[in-house]
MIFI-923124 format. One line per 8 residues: their letters; for each residue y, z, x of C-alpha. Coordinates in steps of 0.1 Angstrom, whole numbers, plus 5000, padded with zeros to 4 digits. Last residue first. Example, Ala and Ser with C-alpha at 12.3 -4.5 7.8 and 13.67 -1.06 7.14 Angstrom:
// residues 2
sa> 4989 5071 5137; 4955 5078 5123
This chain:
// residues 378
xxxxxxxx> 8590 9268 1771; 8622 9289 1769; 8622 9319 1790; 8623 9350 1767; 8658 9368 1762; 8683 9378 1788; 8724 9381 1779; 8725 9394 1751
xxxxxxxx> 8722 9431 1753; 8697 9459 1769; 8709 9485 1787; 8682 9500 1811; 8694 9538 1819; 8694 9555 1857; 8688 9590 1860; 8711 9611 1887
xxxxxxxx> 8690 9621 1914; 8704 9660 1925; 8699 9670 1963; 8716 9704 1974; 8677 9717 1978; 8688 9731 1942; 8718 9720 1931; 8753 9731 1938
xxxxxxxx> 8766 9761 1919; 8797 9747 1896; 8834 9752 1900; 8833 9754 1942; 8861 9730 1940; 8842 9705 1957; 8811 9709 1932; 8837 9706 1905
xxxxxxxx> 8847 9673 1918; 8814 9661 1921; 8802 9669 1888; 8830 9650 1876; 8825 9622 1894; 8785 9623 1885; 8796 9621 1846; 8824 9590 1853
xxxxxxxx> 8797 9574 1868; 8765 9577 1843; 8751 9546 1862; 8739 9522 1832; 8720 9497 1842; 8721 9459 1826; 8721 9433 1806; 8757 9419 1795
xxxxxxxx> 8770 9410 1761; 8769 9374 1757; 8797 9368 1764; 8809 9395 1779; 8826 9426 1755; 8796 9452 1768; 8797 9446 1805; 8840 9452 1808
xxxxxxxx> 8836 9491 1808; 8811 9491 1838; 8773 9491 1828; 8761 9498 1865; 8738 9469 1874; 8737 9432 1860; 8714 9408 1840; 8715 9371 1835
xxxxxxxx> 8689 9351 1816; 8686 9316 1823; 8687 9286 1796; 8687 9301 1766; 8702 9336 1778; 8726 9323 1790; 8734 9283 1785; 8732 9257 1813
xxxxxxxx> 8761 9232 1823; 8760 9243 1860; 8795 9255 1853; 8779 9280 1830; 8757 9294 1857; 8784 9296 1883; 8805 9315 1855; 8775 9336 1845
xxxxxxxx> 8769 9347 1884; 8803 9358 1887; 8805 9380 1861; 8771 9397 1877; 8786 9400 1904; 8813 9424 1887; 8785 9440 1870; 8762 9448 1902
xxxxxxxx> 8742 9431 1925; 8729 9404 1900; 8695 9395 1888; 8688 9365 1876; 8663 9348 1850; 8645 9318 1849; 8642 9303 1881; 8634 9262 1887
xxxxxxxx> 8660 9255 1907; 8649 9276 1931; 8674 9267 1963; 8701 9251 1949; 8700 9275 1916; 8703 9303 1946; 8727 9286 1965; 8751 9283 1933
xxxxxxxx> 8745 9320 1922; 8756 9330 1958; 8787 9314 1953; 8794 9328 1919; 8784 9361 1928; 8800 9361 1960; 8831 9351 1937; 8826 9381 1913
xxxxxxxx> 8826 9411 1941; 8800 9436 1958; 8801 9416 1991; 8768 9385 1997; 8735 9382 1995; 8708 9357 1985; 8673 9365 1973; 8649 9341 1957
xxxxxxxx> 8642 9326 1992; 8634 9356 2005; 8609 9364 1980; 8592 9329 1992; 8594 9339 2025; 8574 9369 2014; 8548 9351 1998; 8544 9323 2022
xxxxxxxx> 8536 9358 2048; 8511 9372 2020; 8493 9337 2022; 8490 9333 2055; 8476 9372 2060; 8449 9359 2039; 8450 9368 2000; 8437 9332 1989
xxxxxxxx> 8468 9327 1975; 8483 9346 1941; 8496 9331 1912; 8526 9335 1896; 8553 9310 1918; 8546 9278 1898; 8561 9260 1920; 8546 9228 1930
xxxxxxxx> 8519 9238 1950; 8508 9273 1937; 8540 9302 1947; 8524 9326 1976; 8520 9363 1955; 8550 9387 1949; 8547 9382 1912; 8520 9401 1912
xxxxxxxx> 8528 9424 1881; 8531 9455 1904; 8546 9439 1933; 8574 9422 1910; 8582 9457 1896; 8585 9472 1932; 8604 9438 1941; 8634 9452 1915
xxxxxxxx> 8631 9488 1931; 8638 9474 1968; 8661 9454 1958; 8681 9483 1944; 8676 9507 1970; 8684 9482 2002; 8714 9475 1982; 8726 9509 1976
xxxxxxxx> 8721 9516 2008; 8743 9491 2023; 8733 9471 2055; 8722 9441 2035; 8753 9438 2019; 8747 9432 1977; 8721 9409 1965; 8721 9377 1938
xxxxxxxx> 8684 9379 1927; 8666 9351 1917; 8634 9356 1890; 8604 9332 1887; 8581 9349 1863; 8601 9351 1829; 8580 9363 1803; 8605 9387 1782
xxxxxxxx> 8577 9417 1798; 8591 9406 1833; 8623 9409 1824; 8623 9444 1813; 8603 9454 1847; 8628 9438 1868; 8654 9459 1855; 8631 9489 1851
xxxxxxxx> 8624 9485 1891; 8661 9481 1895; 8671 9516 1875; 8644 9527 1895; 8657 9523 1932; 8696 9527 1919; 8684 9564 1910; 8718 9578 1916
xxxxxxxx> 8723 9602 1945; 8744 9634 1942; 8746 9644 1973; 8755 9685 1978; 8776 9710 1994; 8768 9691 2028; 8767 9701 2065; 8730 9699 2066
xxxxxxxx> 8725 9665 2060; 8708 9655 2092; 8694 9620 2079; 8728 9616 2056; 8725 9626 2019; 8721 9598 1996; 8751 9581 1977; 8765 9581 1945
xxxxxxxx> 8788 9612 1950; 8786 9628 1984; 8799 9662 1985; 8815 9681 2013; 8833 9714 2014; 8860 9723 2043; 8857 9755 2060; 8859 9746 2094
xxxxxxxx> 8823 9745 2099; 8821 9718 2075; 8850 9696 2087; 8832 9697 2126; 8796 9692 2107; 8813 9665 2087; 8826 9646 2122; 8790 9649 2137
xxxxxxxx> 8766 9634 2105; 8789 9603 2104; 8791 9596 2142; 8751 9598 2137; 8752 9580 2109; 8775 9550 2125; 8752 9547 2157; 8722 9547 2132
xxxxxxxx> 8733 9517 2111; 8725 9520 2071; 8761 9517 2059; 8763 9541 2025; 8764 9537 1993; 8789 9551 1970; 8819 9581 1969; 8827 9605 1995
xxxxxxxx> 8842 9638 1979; 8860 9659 2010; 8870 9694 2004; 8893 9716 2015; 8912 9696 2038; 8925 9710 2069; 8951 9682 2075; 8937 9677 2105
xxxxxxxx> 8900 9675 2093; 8915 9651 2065; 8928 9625 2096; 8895 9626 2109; 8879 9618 2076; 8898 9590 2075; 8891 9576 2105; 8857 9576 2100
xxxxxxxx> 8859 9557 2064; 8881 9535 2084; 8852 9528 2113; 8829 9522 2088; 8849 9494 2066; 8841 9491 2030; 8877 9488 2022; 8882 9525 2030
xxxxxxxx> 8902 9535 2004; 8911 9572 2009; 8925 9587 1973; 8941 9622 1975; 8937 9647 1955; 8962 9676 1954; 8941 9712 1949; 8945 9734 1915
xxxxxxxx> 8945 9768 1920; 8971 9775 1895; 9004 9764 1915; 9034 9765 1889; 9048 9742 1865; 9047 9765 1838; 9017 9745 1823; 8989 9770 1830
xxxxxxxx> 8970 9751 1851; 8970 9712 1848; 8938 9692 1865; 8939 9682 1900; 8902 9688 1910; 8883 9683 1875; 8902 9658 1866; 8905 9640 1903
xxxxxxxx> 8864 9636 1903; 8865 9618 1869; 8894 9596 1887; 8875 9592 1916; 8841 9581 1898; 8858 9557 1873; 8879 9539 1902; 8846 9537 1921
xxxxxxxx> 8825 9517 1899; 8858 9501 1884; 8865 9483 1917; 8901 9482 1926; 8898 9513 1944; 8877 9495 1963; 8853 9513 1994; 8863 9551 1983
xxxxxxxx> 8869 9588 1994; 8879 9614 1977; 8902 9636 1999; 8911 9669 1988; 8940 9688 1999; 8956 9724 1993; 8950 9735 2028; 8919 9752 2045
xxxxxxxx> 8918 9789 2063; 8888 9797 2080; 8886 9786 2109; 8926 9777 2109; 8935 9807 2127; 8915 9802 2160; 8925 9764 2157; 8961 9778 2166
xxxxxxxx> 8983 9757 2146; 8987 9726 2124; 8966 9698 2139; 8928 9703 2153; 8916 9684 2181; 8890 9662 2180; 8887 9655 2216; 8887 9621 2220
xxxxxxxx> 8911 9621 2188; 8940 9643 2204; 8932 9628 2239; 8937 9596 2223; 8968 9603 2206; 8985 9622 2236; 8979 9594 2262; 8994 9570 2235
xxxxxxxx> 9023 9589 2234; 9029 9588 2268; 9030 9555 2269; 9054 9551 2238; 9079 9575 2256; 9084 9605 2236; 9118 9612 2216; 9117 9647 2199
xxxxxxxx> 9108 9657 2167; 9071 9639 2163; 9057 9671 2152; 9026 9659 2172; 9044 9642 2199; 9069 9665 2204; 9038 9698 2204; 9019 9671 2229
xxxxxxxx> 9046 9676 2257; 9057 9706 2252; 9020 9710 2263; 9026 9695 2293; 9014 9661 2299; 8978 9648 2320; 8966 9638 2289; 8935 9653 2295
xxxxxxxx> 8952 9686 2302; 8979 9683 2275; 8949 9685 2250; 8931 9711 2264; 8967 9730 2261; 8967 9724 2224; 8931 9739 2221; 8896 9726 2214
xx> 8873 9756 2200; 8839 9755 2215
């Protein structure tokens, strides 16, 4: 049911005079009363800009891109290949040629922003809305998630997730592009693995994220499959399996546990998470980090421990950003085809390119090997 501007004076027991001052913000309001009228507004979703009968179909020139750090290459790479394909030049006269303003929503990884922010581009009548990375695994959130791009949906604006999976009820979506973080850590794992190394830490991302969940889930995949997920020996050896009881498979899993620490996407959770880890196993090989940035982290906490990579420990990353190749050594990792997927994206939200079938694409992950691992010593 459309939510008019007199619905709105109703529940904020105002005229609606009354909400069209506070709105347009052109005539003095007390600050009470203004309150009343913001809430009611966002209790009730209500649509900015006119009769909501007119707007059904009609969108503005906007697109919002959303992002966690646009201070983080992985997403600053995505929402500038996204903004080329959205605000790129017409016909250089200077005048409008379809093109749409992109605007960059930085969410700082918080839920309750990245709703906000999609409320505020529902009232702006965005055309499209391109939300970038994982996504928080909590059912109260996905369900408020699933509800507010329905409302932007069905008012004509387009939706494309770029990096992350579609939503349980992802119906209101152009597409998701998804990457394949689950096997890009399962080949990860796997490459280490074959160099020898059979105690190997990993340096996680959030636990709530899914690109976290997806990751770790891919690199214990590989460790599953060689049976490195078996109860360490006495002593800690860490390759060979129990006597197979439900004892064992429980020491095993504590053990993997162990091996695991998480923290943000950023380089000083990788250095302090590096530090517990080496605390805690002192006796790992290699180490897995989060992403690239971690990863940074992890080689400075490593150093500073007076061991050398890869002779000493091996050090691998996730997403091949710019800075991976000139580390020293050059860094392991997975190349994420980011600024490729942005793009897509952004012509996807400009209705430049069909979307996918199923509206679900998997974008393949590629192993990078460089300097930084080798064989275990001894």
């Amino acid at each position: 049911m459309t939510v008019t501007l007199a619905d709105v004076a109703a529940r904020a027991r105002v005229s609606p005079a009354t909400v069209s001052r506070v709105l347009n913000g052109n005539y003095p309001v007390a600050a009470s009363t203004r309150e009343r009228v913001l809430r009611a507004v966002d209790d009730l979703d209500y649509v900015l800009n006119g009769p909501a009968s007119s707007l059904a179909a009609a969108t503005s020139d906007l697109v919002g891109i959303l992002v966690n750090d646009i201070a983080d290459p992985f997403f600053g790479i995505m929402a500038g290949a996204a903004q080329t394909q959205i605000g790129g030049p017409g016909d250089g006269s200077g005048r409008a040629g379809g093109e749409k303003l992109a605007v960059i929503c930085n969410t700082g990884g918080s839920p309750e922003r990245e709703l906000t922010y999609l409320t505020l581009l529902q009232r702006q009548r965005a055309a499209a809305v391109v939300l970038t990375g994982g996504a928080v695994e909590n059912p109260a959130h996905q369900a408020a998630m699933s509800a507010k791009l329905t409302k932007l949906a069905d008012a004509g604006t387009r939706i494309v997730f770029c990096g992350r999976p579609p939503l349980p009820e992802g119906d209101a979506l152009v597409a998701a592009l998804a990457f394949d973080n689950r096997g890009g850590g399962r080949r990860l794992a796997e490459h280490l693995i074959s160099l020898g190394h059979r105690r190997i830490g990993y340096v996680a991302g959030p636990p709530e994220r899914t690109t976290t969940r997806h990751r770790l889930e891919g690199h214990r995949e590989a460790l599953r499959a060689a049976g490195l997920d078996a109860a360490p020996v006495a002593g800690g050896g860490g390759d060979q399996a129990g006597s197979g009881d439900q004892s064992s498979g429980d020491q095993a899993s504590a053990d993997q546990e162990r091996l695991t620490v998480h923290g943000p996407y950023d380089r000083r959770s990788g250095y302090e998470a590096t530090l517990e880890l080496l605390r805690r196993a002192p006796d790992v090989t290699a180490i897995v980090a989060a992403n690239d940035t971690v990863a940074l982290g992890a080689c400075a906490a490593v150093r500073d421990q007076g061991m050398r990579i890869p002779q000493d420990i091996s050090v691998a990353g996730f997403d091949d950003l710019p800075f991976s190749v000139d580390a020293v050594p050059a860094l392991t990792t997975v190349r994420l085809p980011l600024f490729e997927a942005g793009a897509r994206a952004g012509r996807l939200a400009m209705g430049k390119e069909n979307p996918p079938p199923g509206g679900i694409a998997t974008i393949a992950a590629e192993l990078m090997i460089r300097g930084s691992t080798a064989a275990p010593r001894g």
